[in-house]
N, C-alpha and C positions, 0 to 999 in steps of 0.2 A: 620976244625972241623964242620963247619955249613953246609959242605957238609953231613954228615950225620944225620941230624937234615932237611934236603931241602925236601918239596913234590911237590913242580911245579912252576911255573912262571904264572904272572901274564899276562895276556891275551889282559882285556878289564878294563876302571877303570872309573865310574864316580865320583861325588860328594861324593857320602857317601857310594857305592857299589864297591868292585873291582870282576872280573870274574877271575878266576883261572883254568888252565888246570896242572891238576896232572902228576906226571913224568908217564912215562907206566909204568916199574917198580913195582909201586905198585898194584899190578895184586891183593893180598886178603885187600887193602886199612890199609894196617897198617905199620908202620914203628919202625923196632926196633934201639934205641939205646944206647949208655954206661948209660944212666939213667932208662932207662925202655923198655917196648915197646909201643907204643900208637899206636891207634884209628884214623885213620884218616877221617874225613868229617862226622863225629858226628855232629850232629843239636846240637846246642849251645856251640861247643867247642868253643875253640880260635887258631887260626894261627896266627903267626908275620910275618911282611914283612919290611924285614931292610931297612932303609935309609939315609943315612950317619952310623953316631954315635946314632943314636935312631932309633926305633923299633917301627912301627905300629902296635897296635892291632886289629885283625879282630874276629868277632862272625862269626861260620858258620850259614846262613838261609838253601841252597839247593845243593842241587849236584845232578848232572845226568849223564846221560854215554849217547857218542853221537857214532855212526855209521857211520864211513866213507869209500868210496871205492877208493882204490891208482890206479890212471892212471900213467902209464908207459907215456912220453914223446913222446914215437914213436907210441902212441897208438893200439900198435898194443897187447898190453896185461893188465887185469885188474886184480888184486889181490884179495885176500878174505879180505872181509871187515874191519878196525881196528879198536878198540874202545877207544875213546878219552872221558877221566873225568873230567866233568866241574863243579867245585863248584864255589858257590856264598857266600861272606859273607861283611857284616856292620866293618865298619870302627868304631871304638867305641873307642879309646886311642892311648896314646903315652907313651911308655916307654923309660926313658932320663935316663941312669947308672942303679938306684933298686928305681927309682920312677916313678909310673902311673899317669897319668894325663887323664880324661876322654877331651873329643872334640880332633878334629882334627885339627893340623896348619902345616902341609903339605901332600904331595903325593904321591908315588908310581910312577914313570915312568912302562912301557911296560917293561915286560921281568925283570922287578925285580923277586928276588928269594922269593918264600913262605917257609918257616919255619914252623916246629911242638913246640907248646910254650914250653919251659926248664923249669927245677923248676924253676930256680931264675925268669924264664917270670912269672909262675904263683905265686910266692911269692911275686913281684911287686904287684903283680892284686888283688889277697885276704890278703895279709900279709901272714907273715910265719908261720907254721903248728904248732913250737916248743913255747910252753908257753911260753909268759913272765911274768920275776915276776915284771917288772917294770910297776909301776901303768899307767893310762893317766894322760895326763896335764891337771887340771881345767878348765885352759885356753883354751886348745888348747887338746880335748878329741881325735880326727880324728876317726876311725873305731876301736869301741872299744864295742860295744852291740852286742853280736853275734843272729842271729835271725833262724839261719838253716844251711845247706850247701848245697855245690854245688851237684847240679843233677849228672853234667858230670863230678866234679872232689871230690868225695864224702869227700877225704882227707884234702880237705880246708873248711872252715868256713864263709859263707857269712855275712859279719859285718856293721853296720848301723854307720853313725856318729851320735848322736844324737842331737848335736845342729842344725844338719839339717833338721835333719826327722821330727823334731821337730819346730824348731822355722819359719822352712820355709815353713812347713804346707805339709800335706801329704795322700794321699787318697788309702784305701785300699778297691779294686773292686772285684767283682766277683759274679756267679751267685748263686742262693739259692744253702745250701748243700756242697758249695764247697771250707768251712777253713775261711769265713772272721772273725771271732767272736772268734777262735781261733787263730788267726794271730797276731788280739790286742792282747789276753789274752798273748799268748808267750811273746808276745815283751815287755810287762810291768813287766810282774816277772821275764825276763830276766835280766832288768834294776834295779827292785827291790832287786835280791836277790844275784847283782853284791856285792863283798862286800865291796866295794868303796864307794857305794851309803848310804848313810845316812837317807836323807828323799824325797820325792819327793811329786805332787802334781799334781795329775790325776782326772779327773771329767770325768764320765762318765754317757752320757743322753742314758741309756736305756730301748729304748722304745719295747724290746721283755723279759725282764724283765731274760736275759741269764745270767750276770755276777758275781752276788754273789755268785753260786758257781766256779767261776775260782779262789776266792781268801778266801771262808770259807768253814766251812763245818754245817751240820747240828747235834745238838746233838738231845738226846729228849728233851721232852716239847716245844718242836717247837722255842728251842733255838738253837745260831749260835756263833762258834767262828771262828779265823783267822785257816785258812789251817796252815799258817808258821807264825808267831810269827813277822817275817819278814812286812808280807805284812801289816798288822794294816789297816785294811779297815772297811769305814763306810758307811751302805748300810740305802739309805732312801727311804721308799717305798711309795708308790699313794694308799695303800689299806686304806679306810677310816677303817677299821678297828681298823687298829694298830697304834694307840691313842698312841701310846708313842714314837715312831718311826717315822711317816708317815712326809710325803714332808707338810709343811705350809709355804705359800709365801704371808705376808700380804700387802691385796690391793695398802695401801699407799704407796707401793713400787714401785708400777708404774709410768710410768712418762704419760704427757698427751697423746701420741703418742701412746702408750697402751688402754690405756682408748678409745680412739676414733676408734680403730681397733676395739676392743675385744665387745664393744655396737656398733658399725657398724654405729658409729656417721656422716650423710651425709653431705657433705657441702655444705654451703647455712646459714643454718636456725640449725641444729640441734649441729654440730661442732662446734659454738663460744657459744651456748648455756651450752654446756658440759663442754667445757675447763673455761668458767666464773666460774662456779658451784665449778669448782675444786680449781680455784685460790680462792674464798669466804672460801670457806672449809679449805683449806692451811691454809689462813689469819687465819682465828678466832681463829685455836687451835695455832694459833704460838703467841698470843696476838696484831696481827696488824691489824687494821681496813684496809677494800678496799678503800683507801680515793682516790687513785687513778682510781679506776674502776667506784666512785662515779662520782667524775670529769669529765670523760671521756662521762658518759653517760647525763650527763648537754651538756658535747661539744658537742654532738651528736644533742641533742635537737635545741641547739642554730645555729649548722651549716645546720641544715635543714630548720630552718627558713629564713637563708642566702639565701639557695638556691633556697627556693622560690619568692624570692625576685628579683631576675637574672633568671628569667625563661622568657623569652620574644617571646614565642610563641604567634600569635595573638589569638591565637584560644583559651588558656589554659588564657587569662587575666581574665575572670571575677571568676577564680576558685581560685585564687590567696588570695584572702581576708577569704575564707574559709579555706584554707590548713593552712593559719596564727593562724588564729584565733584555729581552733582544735587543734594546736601543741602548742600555748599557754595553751590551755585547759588541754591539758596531761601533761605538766611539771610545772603548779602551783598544779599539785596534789603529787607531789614527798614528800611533806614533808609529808601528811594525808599518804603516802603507805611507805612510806620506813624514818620514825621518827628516828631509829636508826644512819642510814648514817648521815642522817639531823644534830645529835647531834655529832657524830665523826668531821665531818667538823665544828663544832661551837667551839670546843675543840679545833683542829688543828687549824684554820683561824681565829676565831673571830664569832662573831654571824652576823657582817658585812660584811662577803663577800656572806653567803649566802641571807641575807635578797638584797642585791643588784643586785642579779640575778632575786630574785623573784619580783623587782617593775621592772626592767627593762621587762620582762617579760609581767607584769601587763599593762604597758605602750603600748608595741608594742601590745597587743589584744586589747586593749581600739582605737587605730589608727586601728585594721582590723576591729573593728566593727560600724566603719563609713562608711564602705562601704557592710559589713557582718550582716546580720541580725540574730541571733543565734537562733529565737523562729520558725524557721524554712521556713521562708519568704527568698524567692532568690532576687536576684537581679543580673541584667546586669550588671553594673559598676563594671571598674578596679580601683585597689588603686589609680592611677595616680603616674606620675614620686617623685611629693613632699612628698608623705605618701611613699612612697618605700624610698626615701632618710632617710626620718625621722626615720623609723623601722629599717634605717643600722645604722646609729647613734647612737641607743639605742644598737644595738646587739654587736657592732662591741667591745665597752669596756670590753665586757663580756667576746669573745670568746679571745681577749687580756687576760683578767686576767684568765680566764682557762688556754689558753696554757704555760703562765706562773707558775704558779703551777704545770704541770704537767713537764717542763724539769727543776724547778730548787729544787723539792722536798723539801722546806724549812724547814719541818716537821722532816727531818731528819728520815724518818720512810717509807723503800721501800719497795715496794709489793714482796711477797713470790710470787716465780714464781709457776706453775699449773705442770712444773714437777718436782719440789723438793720433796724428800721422807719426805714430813712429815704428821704425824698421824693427820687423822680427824673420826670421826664418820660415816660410811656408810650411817646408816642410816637417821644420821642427814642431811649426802649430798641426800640422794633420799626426801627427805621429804621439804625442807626448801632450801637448796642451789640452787637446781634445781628449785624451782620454782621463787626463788627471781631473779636468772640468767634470767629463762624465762621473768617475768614482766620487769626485767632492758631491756630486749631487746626489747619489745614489746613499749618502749619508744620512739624506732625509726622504730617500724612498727604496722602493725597489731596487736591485741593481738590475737584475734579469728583466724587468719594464725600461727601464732607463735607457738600456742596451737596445733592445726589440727598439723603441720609439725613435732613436737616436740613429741607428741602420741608416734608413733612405737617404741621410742628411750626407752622413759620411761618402756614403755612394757618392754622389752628387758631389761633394768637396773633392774627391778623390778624380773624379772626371774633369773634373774644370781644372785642376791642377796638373795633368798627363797630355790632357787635350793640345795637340800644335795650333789650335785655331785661337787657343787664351795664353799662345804665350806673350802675347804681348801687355799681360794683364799680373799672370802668377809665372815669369820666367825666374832663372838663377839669378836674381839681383842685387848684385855687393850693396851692403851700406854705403854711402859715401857723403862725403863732405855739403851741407847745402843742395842735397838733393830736392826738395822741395820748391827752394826758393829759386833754382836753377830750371826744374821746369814749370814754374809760373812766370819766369822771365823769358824763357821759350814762349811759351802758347800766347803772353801777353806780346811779344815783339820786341821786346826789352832788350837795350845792350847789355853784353855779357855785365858782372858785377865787380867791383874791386875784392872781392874775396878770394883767397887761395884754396881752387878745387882739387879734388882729389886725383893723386896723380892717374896717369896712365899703367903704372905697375897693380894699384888698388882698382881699376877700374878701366877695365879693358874699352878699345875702342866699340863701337856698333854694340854694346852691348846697354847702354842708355843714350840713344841717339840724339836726344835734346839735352843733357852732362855734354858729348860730345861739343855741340855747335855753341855752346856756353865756352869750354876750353880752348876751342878755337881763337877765341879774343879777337873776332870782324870786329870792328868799329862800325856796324851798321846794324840798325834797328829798323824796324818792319812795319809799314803802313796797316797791309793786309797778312791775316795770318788763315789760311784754308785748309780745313780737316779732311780730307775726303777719308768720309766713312761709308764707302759704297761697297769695299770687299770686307767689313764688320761681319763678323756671325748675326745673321737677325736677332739670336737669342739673347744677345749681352746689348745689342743696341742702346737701350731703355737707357740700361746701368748704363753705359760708356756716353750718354750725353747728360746724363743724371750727374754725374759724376765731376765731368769737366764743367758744366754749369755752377754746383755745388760750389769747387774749389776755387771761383773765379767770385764767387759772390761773396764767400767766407774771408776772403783775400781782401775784397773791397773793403768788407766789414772792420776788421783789424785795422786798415788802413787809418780808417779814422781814427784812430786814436794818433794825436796831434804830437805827444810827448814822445812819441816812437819813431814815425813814419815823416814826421812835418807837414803832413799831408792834413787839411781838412775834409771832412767829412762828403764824399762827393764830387771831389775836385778832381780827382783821379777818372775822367768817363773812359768807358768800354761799350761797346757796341756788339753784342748776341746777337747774329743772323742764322737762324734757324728755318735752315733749306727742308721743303717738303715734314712740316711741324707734325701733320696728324699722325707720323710713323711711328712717334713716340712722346706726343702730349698727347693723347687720343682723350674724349670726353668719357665720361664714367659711364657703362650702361648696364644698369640695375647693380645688383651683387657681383664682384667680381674682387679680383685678384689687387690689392693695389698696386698702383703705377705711381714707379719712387721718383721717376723723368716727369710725370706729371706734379707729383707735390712739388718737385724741386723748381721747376719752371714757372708754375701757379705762385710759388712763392715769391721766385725773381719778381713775376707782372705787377705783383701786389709791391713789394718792400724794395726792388730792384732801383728803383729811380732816385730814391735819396741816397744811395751809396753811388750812384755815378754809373749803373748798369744799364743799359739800354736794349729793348729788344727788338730785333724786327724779323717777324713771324710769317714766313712765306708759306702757304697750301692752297692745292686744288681743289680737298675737301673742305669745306669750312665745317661741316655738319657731322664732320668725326673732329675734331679740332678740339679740346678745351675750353668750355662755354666761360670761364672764371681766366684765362690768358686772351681770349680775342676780345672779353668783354673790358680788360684793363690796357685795350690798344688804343691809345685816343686820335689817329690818323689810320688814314684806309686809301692806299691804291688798288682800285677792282678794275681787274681785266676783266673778261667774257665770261660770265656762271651761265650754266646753259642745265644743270641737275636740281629741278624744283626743289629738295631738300635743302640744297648748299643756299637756295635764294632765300628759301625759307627761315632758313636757320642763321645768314646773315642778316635778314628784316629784323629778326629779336633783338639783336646785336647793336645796331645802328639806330642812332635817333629817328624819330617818326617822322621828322620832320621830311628829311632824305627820301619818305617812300615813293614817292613820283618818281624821283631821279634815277631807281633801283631799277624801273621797270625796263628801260633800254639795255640792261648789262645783260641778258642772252643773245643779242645783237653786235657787242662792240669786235671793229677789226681786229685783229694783230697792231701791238702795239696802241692801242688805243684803251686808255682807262677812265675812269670816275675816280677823282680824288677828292677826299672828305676831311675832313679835322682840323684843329686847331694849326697844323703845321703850315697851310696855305691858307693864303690871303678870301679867296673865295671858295665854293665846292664848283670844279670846272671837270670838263670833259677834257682831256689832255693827249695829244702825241707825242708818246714819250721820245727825248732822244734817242740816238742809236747806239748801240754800244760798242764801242771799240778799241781793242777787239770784244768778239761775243764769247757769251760761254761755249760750251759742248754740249749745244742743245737743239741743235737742228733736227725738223722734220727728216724723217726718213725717203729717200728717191726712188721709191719701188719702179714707177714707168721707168725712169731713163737706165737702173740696174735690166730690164725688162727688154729693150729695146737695142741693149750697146753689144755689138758686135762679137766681142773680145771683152765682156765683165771682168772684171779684178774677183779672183777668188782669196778665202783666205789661207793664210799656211794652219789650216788646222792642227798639224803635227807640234808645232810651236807651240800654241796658244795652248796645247794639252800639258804641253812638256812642262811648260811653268806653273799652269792648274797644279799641276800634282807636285811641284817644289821640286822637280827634281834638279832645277838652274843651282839652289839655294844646297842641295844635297850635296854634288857634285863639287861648289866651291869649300863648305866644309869638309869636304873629303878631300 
């Protein structure tokens, strides 16, 4: 029987290529048999080439017809030339009974037979044509999301496993124009409107502002409900306008590593000066005084006098008695500049331990100013070895009973770390935090340096915090009850919680628009949750997907812990769709500035998947993209690359194996991709389904705008009037 199923023998075979010369016989390259007739050397079919008891699967890449001339042995006559057909194709599976296995664990000798694939081949490969009514396993779902079909075998179904596509992260390519925004949209209401599917939990950071119509529709008055009843999506948009809706992410949410990006805090001088300010600010409103930070900057004082002490350059001796003497100067004024601390440790310690800092203090400048004249008179003279003994003596108990203090915390009372999310005052940290941070530091340096280096920083905090374009980041924001966990139940889709929020008296309406939809008490949680972050300042972008990534991962993380949550570790999935990715994973090129969106997302690719995070990474460019996030994507839908770099820099990317198959992707239609990875059964050429509804991503109608009569203009006068807030001005007023 396989004899009429046969179209040629194997030829030539490497690692992941075999060559194949077609029987002659197939003179119009088709071969018919009792199941049909097929096609033979179709770009993307499949051929099998038996070996033992299983069946290799081959993708066709190429075929060519070669021209030979037959020499007669006695040469005394040459024939008319014959034409021999040589296709090439990728070794992609094994078929073992009516199961496919993708990768290769054997070979093909010379002179094996090539085969046209039978249904049951292709029934291995996509599964079978005929419905079933028997559900997936929870457990164990295998290729059960259908997302298109085959190009070359239109009868089959190309199907996704989703614990794949999903939890092992997955990146959908392609150039402008050419299906990626529709690729997502299919494959999520595919997933959504399976009827198996219950609830799901999609986030979507879109930054072209495409996707709230793939999943609502518009009524009037500039209201929206769901398309399908099904999908229950919650769309939160960046327009400062729309005060009841709009993205608010309150500052305090940041941890320091934000903060120090987002003010462009430099290290040295301006980076311990920021992150102090924030642990002061943490403190206060958590009710714990910095007794520790107080401490710290005593040790500072005390170990500088140390080290003047042990400075035994000949040259720097007579300067010795005055660096003493001035750093005594600055830290017998701790108590006149900073009274508050002073009384926090008199509380905590006794009024004896700081009174004992300050004679010992007293002490060692009263020994520099035997050698130091303070009314402005120099002098040659070094302390000598007996005044340096005597001034370690006096130091040496101090910086004992600081460092004890600081590792045994007797107090019972630990400092709030500088990235815990807890609520402080903006303004009270630009005004008061920051500056007490600066003087604390100026205790162990300059103050007049401290200030000058410290300037730019302030600027820059002082503009992000005035700016209308950041209030959605550093607006007046009450403390209030479960603020945190209220909007991580927001952005995740979550029903409100049995917790008592803050009322409305403490927490006005549209003033935390996701507090708000919490208080509401719907009884309804959200499939799809869509950011559109298309009117974001470009400058904060980074931060503001850095951010909500962060807080979604850190959330996971917690989660696992079992004795809290009930939750094991991972069990909780989330799904990151990160629309147009290289805006803000961008790959690193040479020296530059780091990108905190980059670590933070490089970190998801990597650790995301055992906490139940999943990423799927949509861009045009692949070759500005993060080569450490697309190289931890282990499925690939590729539309149309048509930019030698992006092919380029996808080949690094993708197994070697793949590189034949790559070479058609400047070529494919609309709608038309190459899927690759572990999530589907084979690597196929696929048309994907339609999506509907689609996003807001239609080509533009330049002829028929060109050609109509009577064009639709727009009301530019509007479209300004809200530009400039003044809709938003006029209702406040």
């Amino acid at each position: 029987m396989s004899n009429d199923f046969e179209i040629g023998r194997v030829v030539a075979i490497d690692t992941s290529q075999v060559t194949i010369e077609l029987n002659p016989d197939l003179k119009a390259l088709t071969r018919s048999t009792y199941e049909s007739t097929t096609e033979i050397g179709r770009i993307n079919s499949y051929v099998i080439i038996p070996v033992g008891a299983r069946r290799i699967v081959a993708m066709v890449t190429r075929v060519v017809m070669m021209e030979e001339a037959e020499i007669r042995t006695d040469k005394t006559m040459v024939t008319l030339p014959s034409a021999r057909r040589i296709m090439k194709a990728t070794m992609i599976g094994t078929i073992d009974g009516e199961e496919f296995t993708q990768g290769i664990g054997l070979f093909p000798v010379l002179d094996s037979p090539v085969l046209v694939a039978t249904k049951s081949d292709l029934e291995a490969i996509f599964g079978k044509k005929e419905h079933i009514s028997k559900p997936p396993e929870p457990e164990k779902p295998g290729y059960c999301i259908p997302i298109g079909e085959s190009v070359v075998f239109p009868d089959y179904q190309i199907k996704i496993n989703p614990d794949v596509f999903f939890g092992k992260h997955s990146a959908i390519i392609g150039s402008t124009g050419s299906g990626k925004s529709c690729t997502i949209a299919t494959i999520i209401q595919s997933i959504i409107l399976n009827k198996e599917v219950k609830s799901t939990r999609f986030i979507i950071l879109d930054t072209n502002g495409e996707y709230r119509t793939a999943f609502q529709r518009e009524k009037q008055n500039d209201e929206w409900e769901d398309d399908d009843p099904r999908f229950r999506c919650l769309y939160i948009p960046t327009d400062p306008v729309k005060t009841k809706d709009k993205l608010v992410i309150p500052y305090w949410f940041m941890n320091s590593d934000d903060f120090v990006r987002l003010f462009r805090a430099k290290e040295g001088l301006q980076a311990p000066v920021l992150l102090r300010a924030l642990r002061l600010s943490r403190s206060k409103i958590a009710g714990k005084p910095g007794i520790l930070t107080t401490i710290e900057v005593l040790r500072i004082s005390c170990t500088q006098i140390m080290a003047h002490t042990q400075n035994d350059t000949p040259t720097q001796q007579w300067a010795i008695a005055k660096n003493i003497y001035e750093c005594c100067e600055d830290s017998l004024r701790y108590r006149e500049v900073f009274p508050e601390n002073v009384k926090n440790l008199d509380k905590a310690y006794g009024t004896d331990f700081f009174l004992d800092y300050e004679n010992a203090i007293k002490q060692i400048q009263k020994i520099a100013q035997e050698v130091y004249a303070p009314d402005g008179k120099k002098t040659n003279q070094s302390l000598g070895a007996t005044r340096i003994q005597q001034i370690q003596n006096f130091i040496n108990p101090v910086i004992d009973a600081l460092n004890k203090k600081i590792t045994n915390e007797p107090t019972g009372v630990p400092e709030v770390s500088s990235d815990q999310p807890i609520f402080f005052d903006c303004h009270s940290f630009l005004e008061r935090s920051l500056e007490t941070a600066m003087r604390e530091e100026a205790e162990s340096g300059s103050p007049g340096r401290i200030r000058d280096a410290c300037g730019p920083m302030f600027l820059r905090i002082r503009r992000f915090f005035e700016d209308p374009r950041f209030k959605f980041l550093f607006g007046q924001f009450p403390n209030a009850i479960y603020v945190l966990a209220s909007f991580l139940r927001d952005i995740l889709g979550l029903l409100p919680g049995d917790n008592n929020l803050s009322s409305y008296e403490n927490v006005k309406k549209e003033v935390l628009p996701f507090y708000d939809r919490q208080r509401s008490n719907i009884e309804k949680s959200f499939n799809v949750v869509v950011i559109d972050l298309s009117l974001l300042a470009a400058e904060v972008l980074e931060n503001v997907t850095a951010l909500i990534g962060r807080l979604i991962l850190e959330f996971l993380q917690r989660l696992g812990d079992k004795n809290i949550s009930g939750f094991d570790r991972g069990s909780f999935p989330v799904v990151l769709v990160l629309e147009e990715a290289q805006n803000y994973i961008r790959e690193s090129r040479g020296i530059e500035e780091k990108s905190i969106s980059r670590e933070v997302f490089e970190r998801i690719a990597r650790e995301g998947r055992k906490y139940g995070l999943g990423l799927v990474v949509a861009s045009q460019r692949p070759s500005e993209l993060s080569k450490t996030v697309l190289s931890q994507c282990n499925s690939f839908i590729v539309h149309r690359l048509q930019n030698p770099e992006d092919l380029k820099y996808f080949r690094e990317i993708v197994p070697g194996i793949y590189d034949q198959l790559l070479n058609q992707l400047p070529a494919l239609a609309p709608r038309h991709a190459l899927i690759l990875g572990e999530s589907v059964q084979a690597p196929a050429l696929v048309y994907m389904r339609e999506s509907n509804p689609i996003p807001r991503s239609k080509d533009p109608k330049f002829y028929k705008q060109w050609v109509a009569d009577k064009p639709e203009m727009p009301n530019v006068e509007a479209i300004c009037h809200k530009w400039e807030g003044k809709d938003s001005q006029k209702k406040e007023s």
